[in-house]
N, C-alpha and C positions, 0 to 999 in steps of 0.2 A: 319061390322066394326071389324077390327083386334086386336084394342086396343080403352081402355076406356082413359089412360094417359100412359107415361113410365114407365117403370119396380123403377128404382129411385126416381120415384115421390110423390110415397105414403109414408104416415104418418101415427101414430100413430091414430091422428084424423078423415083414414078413415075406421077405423075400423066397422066391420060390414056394410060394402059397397060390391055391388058386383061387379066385375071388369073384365076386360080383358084386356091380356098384350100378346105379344109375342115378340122372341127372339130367342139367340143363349141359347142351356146349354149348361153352361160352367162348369159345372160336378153335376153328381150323386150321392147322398150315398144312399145306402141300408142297412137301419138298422133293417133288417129281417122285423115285421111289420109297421114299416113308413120310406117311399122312403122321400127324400130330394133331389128338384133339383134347381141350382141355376141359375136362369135366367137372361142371359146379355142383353140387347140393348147398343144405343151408351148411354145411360142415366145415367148404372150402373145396380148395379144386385138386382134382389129382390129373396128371397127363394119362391119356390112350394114346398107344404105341401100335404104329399098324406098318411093316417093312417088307422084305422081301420073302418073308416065310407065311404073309398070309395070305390065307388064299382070295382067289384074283374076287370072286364074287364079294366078300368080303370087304374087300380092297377100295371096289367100285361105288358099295354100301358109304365106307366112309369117307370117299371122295364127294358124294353128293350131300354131307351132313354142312350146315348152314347152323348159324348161332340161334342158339335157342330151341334148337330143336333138341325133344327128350328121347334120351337114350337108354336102353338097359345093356349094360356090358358084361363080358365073362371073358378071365383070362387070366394071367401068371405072372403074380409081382416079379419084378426084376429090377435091377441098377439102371440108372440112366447112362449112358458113354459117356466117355471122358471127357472133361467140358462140357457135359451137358447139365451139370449139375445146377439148379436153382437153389440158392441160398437165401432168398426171399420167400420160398413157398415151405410149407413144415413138412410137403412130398416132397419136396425138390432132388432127392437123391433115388427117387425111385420112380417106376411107371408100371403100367400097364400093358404087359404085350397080350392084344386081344386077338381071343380065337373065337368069339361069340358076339354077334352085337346086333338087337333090334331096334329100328326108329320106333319110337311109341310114339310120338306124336312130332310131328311135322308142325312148322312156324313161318309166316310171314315175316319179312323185313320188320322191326320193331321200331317205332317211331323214335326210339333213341339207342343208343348202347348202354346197355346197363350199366358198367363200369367208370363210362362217361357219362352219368345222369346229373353230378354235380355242374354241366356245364350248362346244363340244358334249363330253361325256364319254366319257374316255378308252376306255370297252372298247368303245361307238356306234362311234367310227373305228377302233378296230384289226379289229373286225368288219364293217365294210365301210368295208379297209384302199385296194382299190382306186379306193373315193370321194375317198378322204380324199389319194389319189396326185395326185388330179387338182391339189392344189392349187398352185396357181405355189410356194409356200416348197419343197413338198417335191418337184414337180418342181427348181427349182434346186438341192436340195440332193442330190439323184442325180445330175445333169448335173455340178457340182463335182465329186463324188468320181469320174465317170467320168475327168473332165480330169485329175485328180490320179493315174487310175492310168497314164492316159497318160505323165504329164510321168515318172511315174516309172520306166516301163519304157523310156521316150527316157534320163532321165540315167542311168540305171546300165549299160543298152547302149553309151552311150559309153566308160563307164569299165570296159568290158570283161567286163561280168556277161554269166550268160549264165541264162537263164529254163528252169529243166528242173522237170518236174512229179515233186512226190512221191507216194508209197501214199497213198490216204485208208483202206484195211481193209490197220490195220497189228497187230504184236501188241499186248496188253495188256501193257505198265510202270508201272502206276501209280506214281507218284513225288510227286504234287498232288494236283491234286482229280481227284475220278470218274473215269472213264473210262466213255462212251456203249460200248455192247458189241452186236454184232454175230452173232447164233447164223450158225453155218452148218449148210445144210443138209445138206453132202457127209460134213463131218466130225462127226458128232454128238455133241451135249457138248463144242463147243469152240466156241471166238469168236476173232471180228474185234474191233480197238478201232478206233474214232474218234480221228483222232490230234487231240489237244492241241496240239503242235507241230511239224512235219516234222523236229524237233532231231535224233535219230540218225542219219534217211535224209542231211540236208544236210551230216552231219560224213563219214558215208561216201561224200558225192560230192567230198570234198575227199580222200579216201585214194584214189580213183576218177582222181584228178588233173582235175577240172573245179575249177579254183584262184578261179573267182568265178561263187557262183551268187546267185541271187535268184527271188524265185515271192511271186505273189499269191495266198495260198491261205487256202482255208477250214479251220477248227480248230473243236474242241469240246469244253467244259468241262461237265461235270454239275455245277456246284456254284450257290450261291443269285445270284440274279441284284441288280444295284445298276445304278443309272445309268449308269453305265459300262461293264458288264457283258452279254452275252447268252448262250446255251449256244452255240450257231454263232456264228463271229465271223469277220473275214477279218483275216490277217497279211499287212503288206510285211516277208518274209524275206531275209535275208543272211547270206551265209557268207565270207570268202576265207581262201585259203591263203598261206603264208608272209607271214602279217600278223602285227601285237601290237593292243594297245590305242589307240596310237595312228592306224594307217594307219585304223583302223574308223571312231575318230571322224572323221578330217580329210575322208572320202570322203562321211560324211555330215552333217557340214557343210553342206560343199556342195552336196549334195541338201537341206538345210534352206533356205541359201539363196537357192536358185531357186526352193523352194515358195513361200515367205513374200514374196519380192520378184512374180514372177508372180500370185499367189493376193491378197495382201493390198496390195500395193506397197509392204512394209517390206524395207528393205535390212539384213539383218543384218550386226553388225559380227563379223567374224572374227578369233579361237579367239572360243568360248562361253566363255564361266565354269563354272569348275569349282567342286565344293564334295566336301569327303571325306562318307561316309557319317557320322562322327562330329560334325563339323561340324552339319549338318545335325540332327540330331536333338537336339543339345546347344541350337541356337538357334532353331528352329522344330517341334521337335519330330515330326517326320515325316522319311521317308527320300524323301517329293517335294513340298518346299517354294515354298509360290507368293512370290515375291518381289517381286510389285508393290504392296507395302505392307509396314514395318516390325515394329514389332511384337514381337521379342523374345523368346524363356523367357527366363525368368532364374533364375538357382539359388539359393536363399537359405537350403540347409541349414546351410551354416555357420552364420549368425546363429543359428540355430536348434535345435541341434543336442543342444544343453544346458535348454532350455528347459522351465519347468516346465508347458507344455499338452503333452501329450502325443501330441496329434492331430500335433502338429508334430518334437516330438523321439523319437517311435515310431516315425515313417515313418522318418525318416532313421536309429534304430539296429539298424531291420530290414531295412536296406541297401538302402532306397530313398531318396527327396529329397523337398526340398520347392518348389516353380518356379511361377513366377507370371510374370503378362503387365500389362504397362499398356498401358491405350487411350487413348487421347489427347484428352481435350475430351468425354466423352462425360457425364458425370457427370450434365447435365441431363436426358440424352434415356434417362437409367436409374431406372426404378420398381422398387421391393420386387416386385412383379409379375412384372415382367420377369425380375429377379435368379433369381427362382424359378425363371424358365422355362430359364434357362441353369442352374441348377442341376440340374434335369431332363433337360437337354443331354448334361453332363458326366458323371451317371451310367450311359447308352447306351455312354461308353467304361469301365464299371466303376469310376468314380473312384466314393466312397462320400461328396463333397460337393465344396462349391464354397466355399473361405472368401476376401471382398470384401471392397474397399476402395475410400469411394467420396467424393470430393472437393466436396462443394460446399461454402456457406457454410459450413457444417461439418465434417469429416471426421467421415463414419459408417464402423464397420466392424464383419465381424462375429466376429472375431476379437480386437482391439486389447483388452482386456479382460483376456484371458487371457495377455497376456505383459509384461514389463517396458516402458519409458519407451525405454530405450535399444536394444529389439531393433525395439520399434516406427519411433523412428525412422531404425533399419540399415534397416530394410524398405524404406521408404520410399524411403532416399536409391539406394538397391542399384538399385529398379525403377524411376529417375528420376519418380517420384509427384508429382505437383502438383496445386494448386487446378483442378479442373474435370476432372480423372481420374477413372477407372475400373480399376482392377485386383482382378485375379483369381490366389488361388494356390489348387493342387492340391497335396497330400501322401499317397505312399502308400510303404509296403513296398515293392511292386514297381516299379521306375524305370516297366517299359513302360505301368502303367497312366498315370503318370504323361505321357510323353510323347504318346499318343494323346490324352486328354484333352482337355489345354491346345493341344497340336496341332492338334485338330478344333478348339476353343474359338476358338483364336487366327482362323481362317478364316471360322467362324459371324460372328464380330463384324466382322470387315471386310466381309463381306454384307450382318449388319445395319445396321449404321452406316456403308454406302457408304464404305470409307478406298482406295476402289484405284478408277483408270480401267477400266470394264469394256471398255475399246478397246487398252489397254496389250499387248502381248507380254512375256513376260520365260522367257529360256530359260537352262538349263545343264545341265551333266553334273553327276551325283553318282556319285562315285568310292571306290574304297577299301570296297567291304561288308564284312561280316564275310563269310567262306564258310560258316561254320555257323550256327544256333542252336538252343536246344534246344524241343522240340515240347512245349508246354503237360501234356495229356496223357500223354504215356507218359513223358515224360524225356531222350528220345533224342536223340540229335543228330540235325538232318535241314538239309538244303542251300537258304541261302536261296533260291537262284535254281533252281539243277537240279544234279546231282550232277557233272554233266560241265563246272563252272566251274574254269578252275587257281587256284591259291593262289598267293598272291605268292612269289617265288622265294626269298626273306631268310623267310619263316615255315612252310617247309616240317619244319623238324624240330620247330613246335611242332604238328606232328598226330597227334606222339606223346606229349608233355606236355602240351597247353594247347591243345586242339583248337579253343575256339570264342575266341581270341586270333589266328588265323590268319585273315587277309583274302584275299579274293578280288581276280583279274582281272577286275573286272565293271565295267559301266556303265551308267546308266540317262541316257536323257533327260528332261529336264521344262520341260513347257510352261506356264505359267501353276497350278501346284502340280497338275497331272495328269502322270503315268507314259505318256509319248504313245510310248516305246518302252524294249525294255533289252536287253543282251546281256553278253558275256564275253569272256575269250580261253579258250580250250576244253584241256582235258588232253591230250594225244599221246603219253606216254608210258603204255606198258599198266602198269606198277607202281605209279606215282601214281594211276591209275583204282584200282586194286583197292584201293589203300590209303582213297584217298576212301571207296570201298563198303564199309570195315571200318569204319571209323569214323560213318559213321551205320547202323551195325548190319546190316549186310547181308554173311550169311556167303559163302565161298567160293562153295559147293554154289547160294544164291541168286542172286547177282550173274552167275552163269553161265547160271541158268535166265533173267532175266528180259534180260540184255545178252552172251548168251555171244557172240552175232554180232557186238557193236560188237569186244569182247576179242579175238575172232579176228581181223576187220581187224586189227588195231594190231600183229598181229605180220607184217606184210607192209608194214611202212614206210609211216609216216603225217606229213605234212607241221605246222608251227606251223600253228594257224588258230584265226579266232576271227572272232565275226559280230554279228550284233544283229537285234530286230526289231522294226519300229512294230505298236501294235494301229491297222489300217489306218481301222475306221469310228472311231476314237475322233483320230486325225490330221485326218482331217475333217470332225468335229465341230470339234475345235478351231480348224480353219481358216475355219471357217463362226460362229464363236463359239457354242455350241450345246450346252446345257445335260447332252444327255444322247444317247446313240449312236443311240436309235430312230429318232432322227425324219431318220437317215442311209442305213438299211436298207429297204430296200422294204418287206418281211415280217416284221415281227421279233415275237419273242415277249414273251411279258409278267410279272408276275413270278412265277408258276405253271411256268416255260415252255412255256406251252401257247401255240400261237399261232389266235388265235379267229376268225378267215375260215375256216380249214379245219376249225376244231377238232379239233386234232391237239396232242398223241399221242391214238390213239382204240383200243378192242380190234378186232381183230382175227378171222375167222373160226377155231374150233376147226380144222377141217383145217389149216389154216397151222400152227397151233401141231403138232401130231400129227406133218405134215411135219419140223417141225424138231426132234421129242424134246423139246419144251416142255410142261412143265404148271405151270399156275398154280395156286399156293398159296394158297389161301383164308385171307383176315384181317383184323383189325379194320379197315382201312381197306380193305377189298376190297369195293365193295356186291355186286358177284353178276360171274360168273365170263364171260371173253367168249364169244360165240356166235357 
């Protein structure tokens, strides 16, 4: 046996125990007659103590130990001397005096210090991603999300889920982004996809009669990657049968409640706050509003709307608005500099400028020139404006350039100018989507969420008049202005399905090719249901407060998706392809063909 317990684990109480531990040292000191090494596991570190009682062989053993290198030790907890106590480490009041100890394995110089790997640049650690594992943050931050899958396959066992694995080589539906593709060899010129989301398979385990499922599973998106985002990802999925919107939220609730109370020791209060999708985007301009700061859009076409600047009254007669944000108190801590640099901000959401208003001893602004006395001060009183503000309006044609904007905008500035406890929680549903909108692009109507969301029951006949006026059964959760999950209540009737697929352009003939099997179920009697799903590493980032999902993924990619320890994706041997009826087409981004 290698160890008696973890390097971490001893106390004060077991002193005079004799013990074995092994590990990484994570450094040396040599203090002429007594060596000190500090020994890491995923646990945490305990000191080896080696002084004038041990013997010289020994002695010499741990004179030539080097960081990193793996050790098994055997020896007799003991007190640390006086002052030597570490109040920073949970050993700090104890050590190891060793009377045993073999190098298991020897280490080169490591291209960084673990300890120091926050220093070091980002593609140094994701290329030697397993140095960079070693570190306690990102050890504890895999140990959390393990507990976190635990807690959550203990609470929904309770409440009667039941964990069934779906296809990973399912077909191709493109409905979103990409689809990762799959050649087979058997069948030539045809493919597997990567599924995006177990969605089909989980609605046919509910025509299956397995009435609550749920699965930890991995998914995959070919599209660009963002902090948030990876192409592999893991989902917490859920389905149940003869549910609506409600049983989905209230069950997971109280799977929120036990994470957050467990995980963080916040007690949430029960129902969440709800906010309609209109809501939401009318007053923060986003469809996942963080709420641990105010802040406001405000809409100020009216005043506006007649106006002789035309930056202002063109936006709003080309049926967009005009909406601005006050910040509160910032006015000093705002340079023409700065101003610039948020205006630079604002154009990354297509807004084509950013016009200010800015309260000091003065009121500066860069607009107030171009409008009357009277619309100046509607503005004003509209955005509750005062001495030592800040405000910002966006006007465009398009509403949506508009809300993304001021949306982003509104968030950048509570980052920059610290306005929210970075310790705060603040969660809700947002309710009520639209079921459609139409796709920039070609024109079409396409399905916010997935095409298998139902429509509200009161707006079913406007999907023959008024298609993108009909709101959907859906819901999203949001954690501190992140999308930590969402789902629906799902179609069951096979003539609402196909009416959905007519309206975002999907003929008879296609909806048959690409869903003919969900269509078939449906005519063998299919129960209400309706499910949700958390994006599982982005819930425990959130939980871990944690800027961005990588540094929750053991391996993850980068924003290439290439992931750089294996450097992969990589070509491949010409036989393999040949195997499969693959030939690579040569092209301007092709440098030379695999071999």
């Amino acid at each position: 046996m290698y160890r008696t317990n973890y390097c971490a684990n001893f106390r004060k109480d077991d002193v005079g125990k004799r013990v074995k531990v092994c590990g990484w040292a994570q450094k040396q000191r040599d203090l002429g007659s007594l060596i000190f090494i500090d020994l890491r596991d995923r646990s945490g570190i305990i000191q080896l103590a080696f002084d004038e009682n041990t013997p010289e062989e020994l002695f010499r053993k741990a004179f030539s130990v080097r960081a990193e290198f793996v050790l098994a030790a055997e020896g007799v907890v003991r007190p640390r001397g006086e002052g030597a106590v570490n109040t920073a480490l949970p050993t700090g009041e104890i050590e190891i005096a060793v009377e045993k100890m073999e190098i298991l394995s020897q280490a080169d110089t490591p291209p960084f210090e673990v300890l120091n790997a926050g220093s070091v640049r980002d593609e140094l650690r994701l290329k030697y991603r397993y140095l960079h594992l070693r570190h306690p943050d990102l050890q504890r931050n895999l140990m959390v999300r393990h507990r976190l899958s635990r807690v959550a396959r203990e609470y929904f066992d309770r409440e009667n889920f039941l964990e069934i694995e779906t296809p990973v080589l399912i077909k191709s539906t493109p409905e979103g982004a990409r689809d990762y593709l799959v050649p087979s060899r058997v069948h030539p010129g045809s493919f597997y996809a990567l599924p995006q989301s177990p969605q089909l398979y989980k609605q046919l385990l509910m025509v299956s009669g397995f009435d609550r499922y749920m699965q930890i599973v991995k998914c995959f998106r070919d599209e660009d990657l963002r902090a948030d985002r990876q192409p592999e990802f893991t989902q917490l999925d859920l389905e149940m049968s003869f549910a609506d919107q409600e049983d989905v939220m209230q069950v997971n609730e109280g799977f929120l409640k036990r994470v957050f109370k467990e995980f963080l020791g916040i007690e949430l209060a029960l129902p969440l706050r709800r906010m309609t999708w209109k809501d939401a985007m009318e007053n923060y301009g986003s469809d996942k509003p963080d709420l641990r700061f105010d802040c406001k859009l405000v809409n100020l076409s009216e005043i506006v709307k007649d106006s002789e600047f035309k930056v202002f009254s063109g936006a709003v007669s080309a049926g967009g608005s005009v909406r601005g944000i006050c910040v509160k108190g910032v006015a000093d801590r705002l340079s023409r500099k700065e101003i610039d640099k948020l205006t630079d901000f604002v154009k990354t959401y297509r807004a084509k400028g950013l016009a200010w208003l800015k309260g000091g001893e003065e009121t500066t602004s860069s607009f107030a020139k171009f409008l009357t006395a009277e619309e100046n001060a509607a503005i004003c009183e509209k955005l509750g404006f005062e001495k030592g503000d800040a405000a910002f309006l966006v006007a465009d044609g398009n509403n949506r350039v508009v809300f993304d904007a001021l949306g982003a905008l509104r968030c950048h500035c509570a980052e920059l100018f610290g306005l929210y406890d970075k310790s705060a929680y603040e969660l809700l549903w947002v309710v009520d989507f639209p079921l459609l909108e139409r796709d920039e692009e070609t024109g079409r109507y396409k399905a916010m969420h997935h095409p298998f969301t139902a429509p509200m029951d009161e707006d079913l006949p406007l999907l023959d008049t008024a298609p993108e006026k009909v709101r959907a059964k859906a819901y999203d959760i949001i954690i501190n202005g992140t999308e930590a999950g969402g789902g629906s209540v799902r179609i069951h009737q096979r003539e609402i399905q196909q009416k959905v697929f007519h309206v975002i352009g999907l003929t008879a003939e296609e909806a048959n090719e690409k869903f003919g099997f969900l269509l078939e179920a449906f005519r063998y009697g299919v129960p209400p249901h309706a499910g949700l799903a958390y994006g599982f590493d982005r819930l425990v980032s959130l939980i871990l407060g944690l800027d961005q999902i990588r540094d929750v993924i053991a391996f993850p990619k980068v924003q290439n998706a290439m992931e750089l320890m294996s450097e992969c994706p990589a070509p491949v041997p010409q036989s393999a392809l040949e195997e499969l009826a693959i030939q690579i087409q040569k092209s301007e981004n092709t440098e030379a063909l695999p071999s």
